[in-house]
N, C-alpha and C positions, 0 to 999 in steps of 0.2 A: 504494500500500500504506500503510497504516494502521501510525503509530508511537504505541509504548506503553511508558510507563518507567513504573514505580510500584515500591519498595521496602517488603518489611514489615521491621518494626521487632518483634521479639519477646525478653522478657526471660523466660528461666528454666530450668527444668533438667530432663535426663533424657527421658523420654517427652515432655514436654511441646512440646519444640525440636521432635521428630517429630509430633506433632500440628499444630503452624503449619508445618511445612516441606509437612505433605500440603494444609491448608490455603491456602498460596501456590499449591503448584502447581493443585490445584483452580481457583484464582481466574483463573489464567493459561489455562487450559483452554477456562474460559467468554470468554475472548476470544479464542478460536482462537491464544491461542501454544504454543509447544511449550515441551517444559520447557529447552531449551537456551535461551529468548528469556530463561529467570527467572535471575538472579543471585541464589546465597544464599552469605553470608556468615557462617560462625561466628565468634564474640566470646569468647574465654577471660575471665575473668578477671583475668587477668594483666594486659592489655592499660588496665585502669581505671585512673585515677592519682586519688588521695585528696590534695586539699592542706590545709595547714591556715589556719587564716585568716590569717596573717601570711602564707602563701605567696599566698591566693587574694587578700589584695590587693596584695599586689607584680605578679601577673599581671594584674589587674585595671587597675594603674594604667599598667604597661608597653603594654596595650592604647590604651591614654587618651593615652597619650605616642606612640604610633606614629604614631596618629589625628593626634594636633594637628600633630607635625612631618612631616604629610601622606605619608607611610609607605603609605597606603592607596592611594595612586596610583605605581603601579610604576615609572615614570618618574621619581619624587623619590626611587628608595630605588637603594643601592649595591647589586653583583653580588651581596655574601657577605650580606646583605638579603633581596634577592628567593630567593637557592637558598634560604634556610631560611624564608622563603613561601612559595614554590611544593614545596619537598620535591624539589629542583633538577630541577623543571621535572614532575614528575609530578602534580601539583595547580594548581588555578586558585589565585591569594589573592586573601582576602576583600579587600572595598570595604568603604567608610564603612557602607555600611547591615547589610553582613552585621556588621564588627564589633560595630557597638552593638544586632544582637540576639545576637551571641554574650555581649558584656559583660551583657546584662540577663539571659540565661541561668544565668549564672557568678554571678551577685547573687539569685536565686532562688533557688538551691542554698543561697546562703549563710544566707536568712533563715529555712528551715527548723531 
């Protein structure tokens, strides 16, 4: 059997949300899954966090610091560390490569 993970990503409001929610499932159709195979996810608002540049780069550099004091390799970091990497134990943490596209992500926002 044929494994298929794809997530849509959709930004906006009202009718709209139901129009890509009919559209996923659509998409999931033409690959023979069912709509239980589709994971959707709604996003409040709420859930955003706005920082300001003195915060974006204190998170920016805290990234940079983790990175150098090898933080990114689970094995160099203490238990109270890793819970709040992993979200104690519910998420994988990033590696070196995932952080520095997350930091280049987090510098693009910025230079808008």
């Amino acid at each position: 059997m044929k494994h298929y993970e794809f997530r849509v990503i959709f930004v906006g409001y009202g009718s709209d949300v139901n129009e890509a929610l009919e559209d996923a499932i659509d998409a999931a159709r033409i690959e023979e899954l069912t709509v239980e195979d589709v994971e959707c996810r709604l996003v409040d608002d709420d859930s955003k966090v706005s920082l300001s540049d003195e915060e974006l780069g204190t998170v920016l550099a805290a990234l940079r610091f983790y990175q150098e004091k090898g933080q990114d390799n689970p094995g160099n970091r203490s238990s109270h560390i890793h819970d709040i990497a992993t979200d104690i134990g519910r998420v994988t943490s990033l590696d070196k490569e995932a952080i520095d596209q997350l930091c280049e992500r987090l510098n693009s926002k910025r230079e808008l």
